[in-house]
C-alpha positions in Angstrom: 0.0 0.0 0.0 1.0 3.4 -0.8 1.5 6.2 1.4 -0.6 8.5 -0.8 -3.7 5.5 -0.1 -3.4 6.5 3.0 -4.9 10.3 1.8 -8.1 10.9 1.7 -9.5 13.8 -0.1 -12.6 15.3 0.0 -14.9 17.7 -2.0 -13.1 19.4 -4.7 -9.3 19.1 -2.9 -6.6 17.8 -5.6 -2.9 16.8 -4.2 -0.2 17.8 -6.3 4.0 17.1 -6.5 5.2 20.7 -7.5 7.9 20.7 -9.9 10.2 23.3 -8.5 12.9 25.0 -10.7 12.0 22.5 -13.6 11.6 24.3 -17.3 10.8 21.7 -18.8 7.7 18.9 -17.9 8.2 15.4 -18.1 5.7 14.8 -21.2 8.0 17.8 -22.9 6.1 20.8 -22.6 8.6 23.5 -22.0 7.8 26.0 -19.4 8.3 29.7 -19.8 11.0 31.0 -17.5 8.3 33.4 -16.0 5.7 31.0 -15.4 8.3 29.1 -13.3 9.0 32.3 -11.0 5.3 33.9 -10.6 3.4 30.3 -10.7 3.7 26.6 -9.8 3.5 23.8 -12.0 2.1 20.4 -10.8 1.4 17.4 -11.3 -2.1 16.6 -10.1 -1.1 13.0 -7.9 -5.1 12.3 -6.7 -8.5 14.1 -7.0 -11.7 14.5 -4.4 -14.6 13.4 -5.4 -16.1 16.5 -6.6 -17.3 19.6 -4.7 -21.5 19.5 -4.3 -23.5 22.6 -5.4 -27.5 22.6 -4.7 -27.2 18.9 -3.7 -25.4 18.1 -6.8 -22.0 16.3 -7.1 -20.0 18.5 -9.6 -17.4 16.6 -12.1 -13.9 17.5 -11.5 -12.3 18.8 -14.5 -8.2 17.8 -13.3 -7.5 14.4 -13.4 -4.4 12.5 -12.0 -1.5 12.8 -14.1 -2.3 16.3 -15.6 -0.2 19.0 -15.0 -1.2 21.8 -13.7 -0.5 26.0 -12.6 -1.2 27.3 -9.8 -0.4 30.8 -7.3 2.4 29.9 -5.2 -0.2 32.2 -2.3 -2.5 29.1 -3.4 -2.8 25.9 -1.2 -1.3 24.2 1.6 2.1 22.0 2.3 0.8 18.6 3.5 3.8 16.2 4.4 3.0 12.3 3.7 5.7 10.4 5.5 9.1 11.8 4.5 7.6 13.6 0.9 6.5 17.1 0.9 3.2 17.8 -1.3 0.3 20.6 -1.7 -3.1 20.5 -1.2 -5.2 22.8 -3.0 -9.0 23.5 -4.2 -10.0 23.0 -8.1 -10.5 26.6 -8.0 -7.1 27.2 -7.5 -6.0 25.9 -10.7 -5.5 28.5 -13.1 -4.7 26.3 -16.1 -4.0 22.7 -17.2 -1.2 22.3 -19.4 -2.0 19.5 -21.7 0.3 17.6 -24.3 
């Protein structure tokens, strides 16, 4: 069992690995040498369930895998044993970077 099985998220919470000082993503994309000083790329490790509105599950739109930017103001550092992650809202996303 993973560690990350041991996280549980709820509503619209995603956890994320930043990729710190990296310009260029794993899939290829290369990153802009601003966006790596003013925001945060991600990789988006699990997803809640969805956030409810008007007793209605909402769909997240991030899926695991994706990467993703975000404010470096946005979320919270969540340690899971010995690794160092982020936990953020959907809303906090404020792009998906797809290949």
């Amino acid at each position: 069992m993973s560690t990350l099985d041991n996280v549980i998220l709820l509503g619209d919470r995603i956890l994320v690995n930043p990729l710190r000082g990296d310009t260029k993503s794993a899939g290829g994309i290369v990153l802009p040498e601003g966006l790596v000083q003013t925001q945060i790329v991600a990789e988006v490790l699990k997803v809640g369930p969805g956030g409810v509105q008007h007793g209605i599950r909402l769909d997240m739109t991030v899926k695991v895998g994706d990467l993703v930017v975000y404010s470096p103001k946005s979320g919270m550092p969540i340690a899971v044993g010995q690794d160092e992650f982020v936990l953020l809202g959907e809303a906090n996303v404020l792009a998906i970077l797809r290949e």
